[in-house]
C-alpha positions as a printed NumPy array, in Angstrom:
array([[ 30.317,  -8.485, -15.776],
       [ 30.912,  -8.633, -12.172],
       [ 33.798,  -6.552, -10.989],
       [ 36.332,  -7.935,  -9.029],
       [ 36.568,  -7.001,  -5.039],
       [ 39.697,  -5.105,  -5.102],
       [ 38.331,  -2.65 ,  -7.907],
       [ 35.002,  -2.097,  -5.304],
       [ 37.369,  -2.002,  -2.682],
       [ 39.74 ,   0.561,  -4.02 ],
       [ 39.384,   4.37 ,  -2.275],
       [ 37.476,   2.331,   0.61 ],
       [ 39.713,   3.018,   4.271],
       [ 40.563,  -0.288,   5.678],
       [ 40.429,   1.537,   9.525],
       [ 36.613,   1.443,  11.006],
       [ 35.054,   4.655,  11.686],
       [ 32.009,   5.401,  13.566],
       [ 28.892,   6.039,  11.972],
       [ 25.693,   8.556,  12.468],
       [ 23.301,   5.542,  13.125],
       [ 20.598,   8.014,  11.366],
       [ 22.429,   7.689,   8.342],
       [ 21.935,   3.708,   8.326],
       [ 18.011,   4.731,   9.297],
       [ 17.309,   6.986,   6.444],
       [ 17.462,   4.158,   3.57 ],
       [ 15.331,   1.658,   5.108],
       [ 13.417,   3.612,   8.348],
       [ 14.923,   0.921,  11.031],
       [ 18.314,   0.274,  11.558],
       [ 17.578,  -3.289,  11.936],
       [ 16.865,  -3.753,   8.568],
       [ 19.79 ,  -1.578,   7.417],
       [ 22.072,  -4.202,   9.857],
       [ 20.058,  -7.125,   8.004],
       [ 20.937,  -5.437,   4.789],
       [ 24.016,  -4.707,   5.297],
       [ 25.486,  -7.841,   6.796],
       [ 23.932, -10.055,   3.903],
       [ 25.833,  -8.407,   1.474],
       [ 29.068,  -8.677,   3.415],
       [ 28.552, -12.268,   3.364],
       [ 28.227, -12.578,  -0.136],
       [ 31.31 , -10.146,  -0.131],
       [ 33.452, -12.932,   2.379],
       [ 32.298, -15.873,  -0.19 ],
       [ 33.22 , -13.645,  -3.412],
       [ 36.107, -12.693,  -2.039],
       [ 37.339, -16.447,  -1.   ],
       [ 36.607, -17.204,  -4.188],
       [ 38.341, -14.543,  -5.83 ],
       [ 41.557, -14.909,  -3.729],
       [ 41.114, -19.285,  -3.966],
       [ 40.966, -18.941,  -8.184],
       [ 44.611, -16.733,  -7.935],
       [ 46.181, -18.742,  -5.542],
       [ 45.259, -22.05 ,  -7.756],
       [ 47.745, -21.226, -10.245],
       [ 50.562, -21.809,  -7.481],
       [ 49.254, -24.954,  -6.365],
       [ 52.049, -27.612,  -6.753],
       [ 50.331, -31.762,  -5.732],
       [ 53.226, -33.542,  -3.922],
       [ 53.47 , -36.208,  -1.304],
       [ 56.258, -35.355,   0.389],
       [ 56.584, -32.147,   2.954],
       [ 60.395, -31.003,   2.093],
       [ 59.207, -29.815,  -0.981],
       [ 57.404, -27.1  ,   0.146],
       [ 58.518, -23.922,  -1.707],
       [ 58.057, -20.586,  -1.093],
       [ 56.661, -18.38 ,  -4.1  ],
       [ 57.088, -14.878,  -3.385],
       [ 53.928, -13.719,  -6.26 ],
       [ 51.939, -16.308,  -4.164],
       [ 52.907, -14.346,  -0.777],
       [ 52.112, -10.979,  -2.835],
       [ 48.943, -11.935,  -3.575],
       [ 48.037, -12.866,   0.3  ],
       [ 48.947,  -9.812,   0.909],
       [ 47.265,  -7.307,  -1.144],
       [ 44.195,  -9.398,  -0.066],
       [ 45.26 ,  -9.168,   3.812],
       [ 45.184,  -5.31 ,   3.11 ],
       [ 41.844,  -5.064,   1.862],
       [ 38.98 ,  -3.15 ,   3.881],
       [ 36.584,  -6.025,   5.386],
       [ 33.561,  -7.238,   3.786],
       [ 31.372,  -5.667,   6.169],
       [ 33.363,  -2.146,   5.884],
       [ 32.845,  -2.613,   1.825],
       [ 29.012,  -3.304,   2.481],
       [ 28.611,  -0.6  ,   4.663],
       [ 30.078,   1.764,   1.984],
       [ 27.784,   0.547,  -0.666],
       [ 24.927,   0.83 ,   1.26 ],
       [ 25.429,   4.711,   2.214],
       [ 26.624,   5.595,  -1.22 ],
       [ 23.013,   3.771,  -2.605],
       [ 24.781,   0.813,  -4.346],
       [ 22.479,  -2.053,  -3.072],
       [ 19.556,  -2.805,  -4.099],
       [ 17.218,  -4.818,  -2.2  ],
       [ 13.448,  -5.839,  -1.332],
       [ 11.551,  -5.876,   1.599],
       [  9.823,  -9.241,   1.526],
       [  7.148,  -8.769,   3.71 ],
       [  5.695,  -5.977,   1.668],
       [  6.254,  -8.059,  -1.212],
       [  3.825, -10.506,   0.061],
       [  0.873,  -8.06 ,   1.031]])
């Protein structure tokens, strides 16, 4: 089982901070590949996340025709919220790739 963004997320700062560009070298030996790397997985990160946040928000959902009944649910605006607050997908990718936490291939040297 996958776990859920906010559990990755948790202990993550939300600010950016700069970062020794060797650091993002050392994995891969060019830091465009690290950049490649890393912004693929915040991607997935953006769509698991809209997901994620899509599925909760579902359960408020209310069909009507008719504009004055729009209500205001105040779990509903807890929910944005929390997800407003999390770090951004490419601050959780960057964290998992200098903690080791992505995997990937290289697929040119998988075809040779």
């Amino acid at each position: 089982m996958v776990p859920e963004i906010k559990t990755k997320a948790q202990g993550i700062d939300p600010n950016v901070h700069p970062r020794d560009v060797s650091d993002l070298v050392t994995p891969t030996g060019n830091i465009y590949k690290s950049l490649v790397i890393i912004s693929k997985r915040a991607a997935q990160l953006n769509n698991e996340l809209k997901w994620e946040i899509q599925r909760k928000l579902e359960e408020f959902a209310v069909h009507s025709d008719t504009i004055e009944e729009v209500q205001e649910n105040k779990e509903q605006i807890e929910i944005s919220r929390f997800y407003e607050r999390l770090p951004n997908p490419a601050l959780i990718a960057t964290h998992e790739f200098l903690h080791g936490e992505l995997q990937w291939r290289d697929s040119v040297q998988s075809e040779e």
